[in-house]
C-alpha positions in Angstrom: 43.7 12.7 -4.0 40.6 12.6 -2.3 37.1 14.1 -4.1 34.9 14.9 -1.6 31.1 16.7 -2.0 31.6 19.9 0.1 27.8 18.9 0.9 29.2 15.6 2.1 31.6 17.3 4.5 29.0 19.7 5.8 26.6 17.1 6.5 28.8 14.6 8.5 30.3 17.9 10.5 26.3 18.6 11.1 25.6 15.2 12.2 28.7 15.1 14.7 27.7 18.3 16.1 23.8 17.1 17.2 25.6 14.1 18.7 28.0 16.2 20.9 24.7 18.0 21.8 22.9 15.2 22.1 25.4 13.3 24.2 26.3 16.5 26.5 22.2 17.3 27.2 22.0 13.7 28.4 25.1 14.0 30.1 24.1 17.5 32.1 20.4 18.0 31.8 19.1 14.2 31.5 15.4 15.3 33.2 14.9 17.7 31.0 16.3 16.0 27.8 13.4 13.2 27.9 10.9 15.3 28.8 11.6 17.1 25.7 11.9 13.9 23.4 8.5 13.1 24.8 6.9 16.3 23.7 8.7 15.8 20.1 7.0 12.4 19.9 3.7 13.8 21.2 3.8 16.5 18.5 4.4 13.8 15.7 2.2 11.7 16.2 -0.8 14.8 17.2 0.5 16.3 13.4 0.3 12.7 11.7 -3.2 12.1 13.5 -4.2 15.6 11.8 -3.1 14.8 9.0 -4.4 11.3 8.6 -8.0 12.7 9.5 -7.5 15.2 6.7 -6.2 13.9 3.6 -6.0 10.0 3.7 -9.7 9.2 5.8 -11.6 10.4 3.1 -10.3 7.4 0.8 -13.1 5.1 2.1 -15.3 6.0 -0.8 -17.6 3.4 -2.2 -14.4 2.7 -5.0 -12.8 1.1 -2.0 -16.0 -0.7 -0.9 -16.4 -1.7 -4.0 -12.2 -3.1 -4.1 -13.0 -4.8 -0.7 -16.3 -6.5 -1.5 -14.6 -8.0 -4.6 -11.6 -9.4 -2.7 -14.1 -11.0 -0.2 -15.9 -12.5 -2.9 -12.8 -13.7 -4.3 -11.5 -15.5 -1.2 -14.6 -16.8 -0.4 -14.9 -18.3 -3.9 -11.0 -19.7 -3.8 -12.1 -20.9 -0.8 -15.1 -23.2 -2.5 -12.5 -24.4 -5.2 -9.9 -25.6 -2.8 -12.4 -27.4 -0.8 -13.6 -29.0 -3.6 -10.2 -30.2 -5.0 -9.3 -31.5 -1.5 -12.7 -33.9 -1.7 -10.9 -37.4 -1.8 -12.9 -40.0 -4.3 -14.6 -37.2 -6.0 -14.2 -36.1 -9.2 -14.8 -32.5 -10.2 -17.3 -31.5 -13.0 -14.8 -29.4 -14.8 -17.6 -28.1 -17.6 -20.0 -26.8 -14.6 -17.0 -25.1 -13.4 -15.9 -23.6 -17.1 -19.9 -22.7 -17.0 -19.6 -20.4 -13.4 -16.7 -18.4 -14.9 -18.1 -18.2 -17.9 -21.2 -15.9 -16.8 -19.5 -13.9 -14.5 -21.1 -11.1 -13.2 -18.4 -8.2 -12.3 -16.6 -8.9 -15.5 -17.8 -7.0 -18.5 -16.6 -6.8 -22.4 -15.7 -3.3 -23.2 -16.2 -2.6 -26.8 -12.9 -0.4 -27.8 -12.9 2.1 -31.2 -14.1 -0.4 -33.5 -15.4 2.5 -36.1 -11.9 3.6 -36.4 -10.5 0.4 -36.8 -8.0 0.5 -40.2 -9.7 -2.0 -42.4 -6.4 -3.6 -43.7 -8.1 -5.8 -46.4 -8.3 -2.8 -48.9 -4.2 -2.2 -48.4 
């Protein structure tokens, strides 16, 4: 009638068991019990420091100054656009603005495979 995971079962009668211990250290031993939740959360967070100096630190490589310069550079020139459409009785000079974006200077064209390019007028 019922279908249960024998993993299931295991795991919930796991669970119930650390409670009971959990509950009767807190109930007998309470001292003791915190002392040794404070030296759990003192190891985790000494292993996460480790391992935050370790593996994700070294990320800061120029890529990443590179990312972070071009979001400042893009706030800053959001920032110049909205200030100029909140001007009241001015108009904006939409070609010098069509000009600015035109020539910008961290976008580039990247020329793709162009040799191997089907030439579909000799189908």
């Amino acid at each position: 009638m019922f279908r249960h995971n024998k993993k299931t079962i295991w795991f919930y009668l796991l669970i119930a068991l650390a409670a009971i211990g959990l509950i009767s250290q807190l109930l007998t031993n309470t001292a003791n019990f915190f002392s040794s939740i404070l030296m759990i959360i003192g190891t985790a967070v000494l292993i996460y420091g480790v391992v935050y100096l370790l593996f994700f630190r070294k990320r800061n490589t120029s890529e990443l100054k590179k990312y972070k310069k071009a979001v400042k550079q893009s706030k800053k020139n959001k920032t110049k656009i909205t200030a100029l459409k909140q001007v009241k009785g001015k108009k904006i000079n939409r070609s010098k603005q069509a000009r600015n974006h035109k020539h910008a200077p961290h976008l580039r064209v990247i020329d793709g495979k162009k040799s191997k390019r089907k030439d579909r007028a000799t189908f």
